[in-house]
C-alpha positions in Angstrom: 47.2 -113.7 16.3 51.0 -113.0 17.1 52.6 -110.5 19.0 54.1 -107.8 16.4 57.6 -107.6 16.0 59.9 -104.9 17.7 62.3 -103.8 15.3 65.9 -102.5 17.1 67.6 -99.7 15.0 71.4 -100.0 15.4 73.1 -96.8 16.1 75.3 -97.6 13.7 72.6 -98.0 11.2 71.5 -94.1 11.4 72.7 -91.5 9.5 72.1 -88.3 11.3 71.0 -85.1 9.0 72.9 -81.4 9.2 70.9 -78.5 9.5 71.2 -77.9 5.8 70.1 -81.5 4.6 67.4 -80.8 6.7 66.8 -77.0 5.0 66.9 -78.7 1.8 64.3 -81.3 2.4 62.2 -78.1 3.3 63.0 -76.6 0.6 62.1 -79.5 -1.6 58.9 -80.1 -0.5 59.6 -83.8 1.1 58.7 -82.0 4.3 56.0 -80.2 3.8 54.0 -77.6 6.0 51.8 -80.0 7.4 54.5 -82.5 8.4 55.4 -81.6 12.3 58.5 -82.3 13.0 61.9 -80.3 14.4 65.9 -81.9 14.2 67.0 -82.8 17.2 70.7 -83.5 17.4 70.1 -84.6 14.0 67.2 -86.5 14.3 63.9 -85.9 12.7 61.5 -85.8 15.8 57.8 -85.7 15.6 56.6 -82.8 17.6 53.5 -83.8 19.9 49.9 -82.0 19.3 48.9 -79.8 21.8 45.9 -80.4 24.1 44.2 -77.5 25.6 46.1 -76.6 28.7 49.2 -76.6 26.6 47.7 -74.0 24.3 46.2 -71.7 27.3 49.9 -71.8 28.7 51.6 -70.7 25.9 49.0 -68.2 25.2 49.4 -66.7 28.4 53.1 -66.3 28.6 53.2 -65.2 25.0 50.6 -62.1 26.1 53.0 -61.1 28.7 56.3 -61.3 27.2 55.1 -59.2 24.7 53.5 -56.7 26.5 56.6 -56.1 29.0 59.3 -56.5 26.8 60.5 -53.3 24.6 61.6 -53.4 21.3 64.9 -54.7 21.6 63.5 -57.9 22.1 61.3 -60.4 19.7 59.1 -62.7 21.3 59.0 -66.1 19.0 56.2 -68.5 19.5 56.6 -71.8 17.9 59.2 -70.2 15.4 62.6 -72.3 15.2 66.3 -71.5 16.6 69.0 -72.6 14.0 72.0 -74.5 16.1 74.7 -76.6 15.4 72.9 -79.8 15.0 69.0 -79.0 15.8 67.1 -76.6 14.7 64.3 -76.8 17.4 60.7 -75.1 17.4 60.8 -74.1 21.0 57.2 -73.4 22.4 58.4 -69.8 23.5 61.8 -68.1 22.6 63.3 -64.6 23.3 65.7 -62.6 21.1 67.3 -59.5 20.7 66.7 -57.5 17.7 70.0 -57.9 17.1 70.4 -61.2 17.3 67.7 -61.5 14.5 69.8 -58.7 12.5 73.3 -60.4 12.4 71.5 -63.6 10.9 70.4 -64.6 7.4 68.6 -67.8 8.8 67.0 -68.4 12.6 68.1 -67.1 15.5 71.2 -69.0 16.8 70.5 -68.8 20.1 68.0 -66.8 22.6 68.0 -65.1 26.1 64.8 -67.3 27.0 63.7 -70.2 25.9 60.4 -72.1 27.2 58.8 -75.4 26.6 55.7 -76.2 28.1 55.4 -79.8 28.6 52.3 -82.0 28.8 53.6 -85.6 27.5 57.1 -84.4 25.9 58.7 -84.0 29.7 61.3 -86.2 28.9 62.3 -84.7 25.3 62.4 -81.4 26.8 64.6 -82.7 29.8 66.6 -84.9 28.1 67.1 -84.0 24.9 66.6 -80.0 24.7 67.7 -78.9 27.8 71.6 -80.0 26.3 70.8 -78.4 23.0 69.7 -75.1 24.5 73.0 -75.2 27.0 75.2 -76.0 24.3 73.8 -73.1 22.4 74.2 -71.1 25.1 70.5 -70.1 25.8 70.4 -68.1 28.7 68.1 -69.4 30.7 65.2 -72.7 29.8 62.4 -72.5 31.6 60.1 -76.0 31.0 56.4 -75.1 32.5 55.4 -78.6 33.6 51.5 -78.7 33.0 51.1 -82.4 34.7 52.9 -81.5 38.1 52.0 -78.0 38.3 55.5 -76.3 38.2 58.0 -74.9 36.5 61.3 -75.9 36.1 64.5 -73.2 35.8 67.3 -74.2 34.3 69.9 -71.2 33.8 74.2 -70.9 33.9 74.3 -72.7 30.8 78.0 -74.3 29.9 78.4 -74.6 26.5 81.2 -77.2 26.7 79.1 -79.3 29.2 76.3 -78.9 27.5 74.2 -78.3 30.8 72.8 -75.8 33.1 74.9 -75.3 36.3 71.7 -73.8 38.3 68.8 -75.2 38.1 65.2 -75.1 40.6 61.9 -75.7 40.7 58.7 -73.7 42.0 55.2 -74.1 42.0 53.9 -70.5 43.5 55.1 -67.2 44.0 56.6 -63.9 41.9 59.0 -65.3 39.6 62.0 -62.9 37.9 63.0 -64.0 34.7 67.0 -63.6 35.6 67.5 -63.3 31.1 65.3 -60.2 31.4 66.0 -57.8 34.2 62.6 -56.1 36.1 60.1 -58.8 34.4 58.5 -61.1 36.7 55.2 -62.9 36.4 53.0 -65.3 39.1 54.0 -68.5 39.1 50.3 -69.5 40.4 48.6 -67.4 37.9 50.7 -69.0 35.1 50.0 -72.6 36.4 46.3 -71.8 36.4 46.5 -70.7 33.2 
């Protein structure tokens, strides 16, 4: 039996979709509700399923965000942001009321976003974190199930398309610097 054959995409070869080609496939059904997948800088990208711990996480945060948060804000699990080029499904977003007002379509940006990663580390590294900056998300939090931490990235330059301040913790109270007065246990959250 032979070894299969890599194929090698050109990057000159791709043709990268908008967010309204992407809306309109949607819309006409050639990406249906049980297809998982979220543009990234144009690019359809399959979005990973989650194992256990990554639903526990999620769970927990999502419980309490919403019960410390007024409402001014909306806490959106697994709902998209609408940005230039992406239109990501963040595992955890927060917006302001009004922010969700002024817009016929998704959000456009958020004060928080969150991605808890189990095997998409790199994606949300790599990829998101310069999506979220760009769109000038407050502050991206990645909750980093293999190593036990959570990465803070926050100071986002839109121009850059980075975070300016960024750190790493594994125990202790936490303040979420997007949301005055709301803290949670970092150690309570990773044993989640």
């Amino acid at each position: 039996m032979s070894a299969p054959i890599e194929v090698v995409i050109e990057p000159g070869w791709r043709r990268r979709l908008t967010v309204e080609e992407y809306h309109h496939l949607v819309d006409a059904h050639v990406l249906g509700d049980d297809d998982k997948f979220e543009l990234l800088e144009g690019d359809l990208v399959a979005m990973s399923p989650q194992e256990p711990p990554h639903a526990l996480v999620i769970a927990w945060l999502n419980r309490v965000l919403v019960r410390s948060l007024d409402d001014s804000f909306q806490v959106r699990p697994q709902l998209p942001l609408t940005l230039d080029r992406s239109e990501p499904e963040p595992d955890l977003a927060v917006v302001t009321v009004s922010e969700l007002e002024r817009a016929p379509r998704h959000p456009e940006t958020a004060l928080l976003v969150i991605e808890v990663a189990d095997t998409t580390l790199r994606k949300d590294r790599l990829v998101k974190a310069p999506v979220y900056a760009e769109a000038g998300v407050a502050e991206y939090w990645i909750v980093n199930v293999a190593a036990r931490q959570l990465e803070r990235h926050r100071e986002p330059d839109t121009g850059q398309r980075l975070y300016r301040r960024f750190d790493v913790v594994q125990t202790g109270l936490f303040s979420f610097e997007s949301l005055p007065g709301l803290t949670i246990d970092v150690a309570e959250l990773l044993s989640a």
